[in-house]
ZANU-224818 format. One line per 10 residues: number of its first residue (from 1); for each residue x, z, y of C-alpha. Coordinates in Angstrom, 1 decimal. Layout:
N
NUM	X,Z,Y; ...
END
This chain:
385
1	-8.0,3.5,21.0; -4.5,4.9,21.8; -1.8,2.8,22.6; 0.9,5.4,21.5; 0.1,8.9,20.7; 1.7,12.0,20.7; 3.4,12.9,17.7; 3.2,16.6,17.1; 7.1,18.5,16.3; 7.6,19.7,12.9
11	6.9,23.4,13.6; 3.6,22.2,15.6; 2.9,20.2,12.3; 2.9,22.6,10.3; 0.1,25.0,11.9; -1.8,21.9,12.5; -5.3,21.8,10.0; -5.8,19.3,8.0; -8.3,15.9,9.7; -11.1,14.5,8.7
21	-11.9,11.2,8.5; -15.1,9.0,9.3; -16.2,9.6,5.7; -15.6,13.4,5.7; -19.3,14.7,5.0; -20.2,11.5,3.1; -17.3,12.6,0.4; -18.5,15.8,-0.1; -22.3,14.7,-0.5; -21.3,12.3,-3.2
31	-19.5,15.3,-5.2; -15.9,14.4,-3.7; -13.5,17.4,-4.6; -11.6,17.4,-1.2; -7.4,17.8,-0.9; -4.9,17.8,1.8; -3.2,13.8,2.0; -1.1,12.5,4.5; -2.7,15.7,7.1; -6.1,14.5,6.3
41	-8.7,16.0,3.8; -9.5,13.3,1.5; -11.3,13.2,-2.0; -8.8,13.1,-5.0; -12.0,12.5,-7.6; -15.7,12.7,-8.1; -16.8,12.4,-11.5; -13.2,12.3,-12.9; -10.2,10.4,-12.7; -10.1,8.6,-16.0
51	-13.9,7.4,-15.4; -12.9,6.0,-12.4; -9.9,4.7,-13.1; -12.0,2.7,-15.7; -15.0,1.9,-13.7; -12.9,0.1,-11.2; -11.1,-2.0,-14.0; -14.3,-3.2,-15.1; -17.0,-2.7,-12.1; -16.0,-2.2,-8.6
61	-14.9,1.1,-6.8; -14.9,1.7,-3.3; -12.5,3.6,-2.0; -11.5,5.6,1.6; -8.5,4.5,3.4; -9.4,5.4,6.4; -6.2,7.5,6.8; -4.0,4.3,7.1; -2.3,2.9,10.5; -4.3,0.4,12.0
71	-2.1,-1.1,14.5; -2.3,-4.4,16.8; 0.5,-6.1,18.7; -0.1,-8.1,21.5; 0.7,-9.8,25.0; -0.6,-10.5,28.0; -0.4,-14.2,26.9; -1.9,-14.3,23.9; 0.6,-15.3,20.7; 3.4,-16.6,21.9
81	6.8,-17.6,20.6; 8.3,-14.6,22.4; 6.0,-12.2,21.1; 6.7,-13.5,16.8; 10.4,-13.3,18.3; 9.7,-9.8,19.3; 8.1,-8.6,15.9; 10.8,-10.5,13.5; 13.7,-8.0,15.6; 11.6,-5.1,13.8
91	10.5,-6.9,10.7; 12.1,-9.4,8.3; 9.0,-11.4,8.2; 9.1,-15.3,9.2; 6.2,-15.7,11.4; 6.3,-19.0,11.9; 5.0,-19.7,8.3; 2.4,-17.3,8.6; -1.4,-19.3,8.9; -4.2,-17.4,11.2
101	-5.6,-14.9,9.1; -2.9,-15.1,6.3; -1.5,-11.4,5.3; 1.8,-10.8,4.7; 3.7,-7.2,2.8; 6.4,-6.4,4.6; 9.2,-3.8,5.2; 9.9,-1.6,8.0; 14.0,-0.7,7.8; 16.3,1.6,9.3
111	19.7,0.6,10.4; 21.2,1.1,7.1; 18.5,-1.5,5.5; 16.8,1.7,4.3; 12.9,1.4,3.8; 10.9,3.3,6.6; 7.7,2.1,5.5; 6.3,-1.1,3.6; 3.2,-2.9,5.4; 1.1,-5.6,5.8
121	0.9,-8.0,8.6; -2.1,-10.4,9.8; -2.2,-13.0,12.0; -5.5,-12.5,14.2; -6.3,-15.4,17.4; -4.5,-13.3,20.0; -1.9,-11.1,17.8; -1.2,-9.2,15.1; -2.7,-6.7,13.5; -0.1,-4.0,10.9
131	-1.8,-1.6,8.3; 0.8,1.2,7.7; 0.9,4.3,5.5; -1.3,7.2,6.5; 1.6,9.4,5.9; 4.3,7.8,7.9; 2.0,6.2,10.3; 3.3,8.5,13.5; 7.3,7.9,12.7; 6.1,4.1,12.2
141	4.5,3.4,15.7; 7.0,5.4,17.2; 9.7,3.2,15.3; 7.9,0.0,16.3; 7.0,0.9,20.2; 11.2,1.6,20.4; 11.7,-1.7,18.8; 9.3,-4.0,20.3; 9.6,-5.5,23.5; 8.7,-3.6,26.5
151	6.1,-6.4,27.5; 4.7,-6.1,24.0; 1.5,-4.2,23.9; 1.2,-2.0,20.5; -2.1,-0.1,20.3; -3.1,1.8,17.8; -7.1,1.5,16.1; -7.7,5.0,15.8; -11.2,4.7,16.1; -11.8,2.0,13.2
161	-11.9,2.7,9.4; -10.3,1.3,7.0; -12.4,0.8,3.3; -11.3,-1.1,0.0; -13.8,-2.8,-2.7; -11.7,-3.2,-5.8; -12.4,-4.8,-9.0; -13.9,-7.6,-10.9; -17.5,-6.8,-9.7; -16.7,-6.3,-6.1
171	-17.0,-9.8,-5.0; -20.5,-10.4,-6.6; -21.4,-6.7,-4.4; -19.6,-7.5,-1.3; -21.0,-11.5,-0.8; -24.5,-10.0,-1.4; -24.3,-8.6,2.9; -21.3,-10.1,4.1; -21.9,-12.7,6.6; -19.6,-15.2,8.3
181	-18.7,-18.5,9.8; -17.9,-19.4,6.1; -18.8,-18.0,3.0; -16.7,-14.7,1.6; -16.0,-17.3,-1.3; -13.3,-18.8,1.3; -11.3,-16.0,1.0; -8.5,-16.3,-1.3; -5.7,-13.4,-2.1; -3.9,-12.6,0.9
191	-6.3,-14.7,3.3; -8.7,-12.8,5.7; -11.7,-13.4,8.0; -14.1,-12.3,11.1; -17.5,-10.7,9.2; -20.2,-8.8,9.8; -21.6,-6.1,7.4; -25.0,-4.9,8.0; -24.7,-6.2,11.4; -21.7,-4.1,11.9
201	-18.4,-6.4,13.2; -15.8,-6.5,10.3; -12.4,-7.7,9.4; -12.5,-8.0,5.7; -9.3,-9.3,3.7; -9.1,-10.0,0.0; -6.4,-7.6,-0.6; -6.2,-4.3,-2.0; -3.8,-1.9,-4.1; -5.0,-1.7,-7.8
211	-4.2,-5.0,-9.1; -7.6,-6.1,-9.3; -9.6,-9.0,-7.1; -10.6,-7.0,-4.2; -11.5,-6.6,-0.3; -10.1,-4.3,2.7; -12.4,-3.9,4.9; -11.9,-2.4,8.7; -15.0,-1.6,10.5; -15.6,0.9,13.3
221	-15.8,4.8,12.4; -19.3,5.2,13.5; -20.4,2.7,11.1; -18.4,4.1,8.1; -21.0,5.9,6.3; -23.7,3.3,6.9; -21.3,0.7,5.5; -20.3,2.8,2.3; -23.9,3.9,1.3; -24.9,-0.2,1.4
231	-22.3,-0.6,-0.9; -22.5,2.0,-3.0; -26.1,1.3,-3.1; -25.4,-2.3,-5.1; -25.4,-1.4,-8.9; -21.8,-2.4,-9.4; -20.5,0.3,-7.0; -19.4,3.6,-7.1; -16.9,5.8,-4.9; -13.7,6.2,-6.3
241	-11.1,9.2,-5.0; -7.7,9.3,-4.7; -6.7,10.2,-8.0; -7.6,6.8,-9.8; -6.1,4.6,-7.0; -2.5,6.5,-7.9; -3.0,5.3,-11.5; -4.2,2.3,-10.7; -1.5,1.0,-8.5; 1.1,2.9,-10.9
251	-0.3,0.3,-13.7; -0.5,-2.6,-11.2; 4.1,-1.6,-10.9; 2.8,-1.5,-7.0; 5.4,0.9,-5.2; 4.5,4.0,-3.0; 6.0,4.7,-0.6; 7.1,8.5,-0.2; 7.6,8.3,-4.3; 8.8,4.7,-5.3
261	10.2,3.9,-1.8; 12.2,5.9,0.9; 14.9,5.5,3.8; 17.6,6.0,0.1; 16.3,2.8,-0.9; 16.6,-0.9,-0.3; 14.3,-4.0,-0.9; 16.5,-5.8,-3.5; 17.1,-2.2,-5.3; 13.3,-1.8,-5.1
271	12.4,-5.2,-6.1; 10.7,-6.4,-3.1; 13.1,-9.4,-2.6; 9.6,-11.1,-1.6; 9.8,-8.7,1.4; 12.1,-10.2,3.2; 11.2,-13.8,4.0; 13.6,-16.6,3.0; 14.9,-17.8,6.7; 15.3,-13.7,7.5
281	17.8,-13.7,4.4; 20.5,-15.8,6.0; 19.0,-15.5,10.0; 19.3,-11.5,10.1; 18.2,-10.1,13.2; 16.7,-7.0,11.9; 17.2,-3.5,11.2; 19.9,-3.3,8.7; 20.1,-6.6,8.4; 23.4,-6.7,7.4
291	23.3,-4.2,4.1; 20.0,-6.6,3.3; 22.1,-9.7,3.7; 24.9,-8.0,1.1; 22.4,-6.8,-1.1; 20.8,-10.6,-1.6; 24.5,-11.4,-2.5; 26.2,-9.1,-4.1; 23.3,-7.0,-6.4; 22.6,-3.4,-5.8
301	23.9,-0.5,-8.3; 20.4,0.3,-9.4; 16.7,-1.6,-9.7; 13.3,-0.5,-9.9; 12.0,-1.3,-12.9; 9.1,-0.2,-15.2; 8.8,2.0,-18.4; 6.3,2.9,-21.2; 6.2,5.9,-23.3; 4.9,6.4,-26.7
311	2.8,9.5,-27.2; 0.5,11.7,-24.3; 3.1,13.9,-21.9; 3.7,11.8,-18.9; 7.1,11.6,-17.3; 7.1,12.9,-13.6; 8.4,12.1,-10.7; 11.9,13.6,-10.6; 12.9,13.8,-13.8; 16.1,12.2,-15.1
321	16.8,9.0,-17.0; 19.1,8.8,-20.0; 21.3,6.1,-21.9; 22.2,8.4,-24.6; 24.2,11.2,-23.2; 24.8,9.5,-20.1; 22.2,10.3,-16.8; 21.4,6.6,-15.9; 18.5,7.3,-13.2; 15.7,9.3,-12.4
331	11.5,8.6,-12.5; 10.3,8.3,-8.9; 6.3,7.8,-10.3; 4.0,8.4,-13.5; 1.6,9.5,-15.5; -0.8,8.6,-18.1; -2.2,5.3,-18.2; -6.1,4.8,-18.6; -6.4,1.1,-19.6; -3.2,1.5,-21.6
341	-3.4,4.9,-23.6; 0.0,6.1,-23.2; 2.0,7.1,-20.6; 3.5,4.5,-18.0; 6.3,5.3,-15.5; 8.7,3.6,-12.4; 11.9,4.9,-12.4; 15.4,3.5,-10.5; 17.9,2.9,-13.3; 21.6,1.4,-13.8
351	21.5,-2.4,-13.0; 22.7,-3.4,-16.1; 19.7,-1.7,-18.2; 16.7,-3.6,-16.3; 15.8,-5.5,-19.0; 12.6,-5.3,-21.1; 12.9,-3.7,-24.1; 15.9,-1.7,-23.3; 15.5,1.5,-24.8; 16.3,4.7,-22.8
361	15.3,8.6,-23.2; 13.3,11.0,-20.4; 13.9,14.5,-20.0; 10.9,16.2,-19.4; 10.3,20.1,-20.0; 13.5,20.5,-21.8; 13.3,17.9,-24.3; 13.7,14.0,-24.3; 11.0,11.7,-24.4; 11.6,8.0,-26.1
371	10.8,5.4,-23.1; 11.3,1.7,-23.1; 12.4,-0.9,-19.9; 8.8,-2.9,-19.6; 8.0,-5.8,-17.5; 5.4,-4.6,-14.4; 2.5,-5.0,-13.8; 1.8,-2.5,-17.0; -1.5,-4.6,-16.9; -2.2,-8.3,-15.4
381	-2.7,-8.6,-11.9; -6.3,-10.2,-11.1; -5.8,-11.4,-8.1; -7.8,-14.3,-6.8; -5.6,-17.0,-5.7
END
């Protein structure tokens, strides 16, 4: 555990290998073709992306997120009303309505309202515990230990791992070994809960990035490959890479950060009004609070919204938006859609052409692909609420 490491400079960065996670060998024994993500080697597929894609709609997949931010913020005293006060400066969350063991997204903003980082935020007995993206992880504890409080103690789980169990099945896999003061059953969406896993300690939310019922599960590093081979020993359960969680969370219109999100955009542009919890709206006291504030009332220029394309090329990221001749936007993610069988996309557009059904052109490769505004999620969330 390091309570604020080192980040390395950009030239260091870049002669830096690649790391490897907990699961490194275990990937590669269960046919994992390894890439570079977020400075960590990671598998992007096993037996295909479309299989998986398909397997976790309909079975459960287990997938390595181990390359994540595990974070906890604490005090001396325990949870106090100067430590929530501390966190809401950095965040726009509302503590105060936020229930032990309750998770919560939220947005890390610059001083412009930009988006640094999106996140999620649990309230443990003694503090808080932050999940933040494996890429910006670094910038975001170094953005959070400048914010926070001097007597706030942020500390930084390298040593855990992080796994998620995601689809319809993963429930009936998962209750077979987890054990608690209550039964896994308890857990609702968003709610989370003290567990043990094959006698191995483990924090296990229902929450997850696909769209389907699912679990997040941090345990320690040592116990990784123990943990996945119990699962992935229950009938239901196969490892999924990296590949079929991008088209899975494309489908489930869940933003990524990097692609769909970036310091160039705000949470009512990216349609994550949710974000930013009601008393925050009016209250302020943030980072960019103020450009927040205006955005809530006055609109933003452009919106995030969701299209579908007929036919099998894919828009990409980067490529530009039309209303006739007129360049109304530009695709920040897609690709071809498993469940769906055409291509899907998320692109920032004109505000006035947000709304579903609105029919606008791509340009892709020279020519111009027919796309259509569409409601997200692509497909229904199956959440468990």
């Amino acid at each position: 555990m390091s309570e604020y490491p080192v980040t390395p400079d950009e030239d260091e960065a870049e002669d830096l290998a690649p790391l490897t996670l907990p699961l490194d060998a275990w990937h590669r024994e269960q046919g994992g073709r390894m890439v570079e993500f977020a400075g960590y080697m990671m598998p992007v597929q096993y037996e295909g992306i479309m299989a998986e894609h398909l397997w976790t709609r309909e079975n459960a997949g287990l997938f390595d997120v181990s390359h994540m931010g595990q974070v906890y913020v604490s005090s001396e005293d325990g949870i106090t009303a100067d430590l929530e006060a501390a966190i809401e400066t950095a965040l726009p969350i509302d503590l105060s309505t936020l229930k032990l063991g309750a998770v919560r997204y939220s947005l890390l903003l610059d001083e412009e309202g930009g988006i640094l980082d999106d996140l999620m935020v649990t309230r443990w007995k003694t503090g808080f515990y932050l999940v933040v993206n494996g890429a910006t992880k670094w910038d975001d504890i170094g953005t959070l230990r400048e914010l926070l409080a001097d007597e706030v103690t942020l500390n930084h789980l390298d040593e855990s791992a992080l796994l998620a169990l995601q689809g319809p099945k993963a429930f009936a896999a998962l209750e077979r070994h987890a054990k608690g003061e209550y039964p896994l059953s308890a857990l609702t969406f968003m709610k989370g809960g003290q567990f043990t896993l094959g006698g191995v300690d483990a924090w296990i939310s229902r929450s997850g990035y696909t769209g389907e019922d699912g679990f997040e599960i941090s345990i320690p590093g040592e116990a990784a490959e123990d943990i996945s081979r119990l699962l992935c020993g229950e009938p239901e359960v196969k490892p999924i890479g990296l590949g079929a969680r991008d088209s899975l969370r494309l489908e489930a219109g869940l933003p990524l950060y990097g692609h769909d999100l970036s310091p160039e955009t705000s949470a009512v542009d990216a349609d994550l009004k949710f974000a930013v919890n009601k008393r925050r709206r009016t209250e302020g006291g943030f980072p960019g609070a103020e450009r927040v504030i205006a955005d809530f009332t006055d609109g933003t220029a452009r919106r995030r919204i969701g299209l579908t394309l007929e036919g099998r090329m894919a828009a990409r990221e980067g490529a530009k938006v039309f209303n006739g001749d007129q360049e109304v936007g530009i695709v920040t993610s897609g690709g071809f859609s498993p469940s769906l069988q055409h291509p899907i996309a998320m692109a920032y557009v004109d505000a006035a052409l947000v709304a579903p059904g609105t029919a606008l052109t791509i340009e892709m490769r020279g020519k111009r692909l027919d796309a259509t505004v569409a409601a997200m999620p692509f497909v229904p969330h199956r959440y468990h609420r």
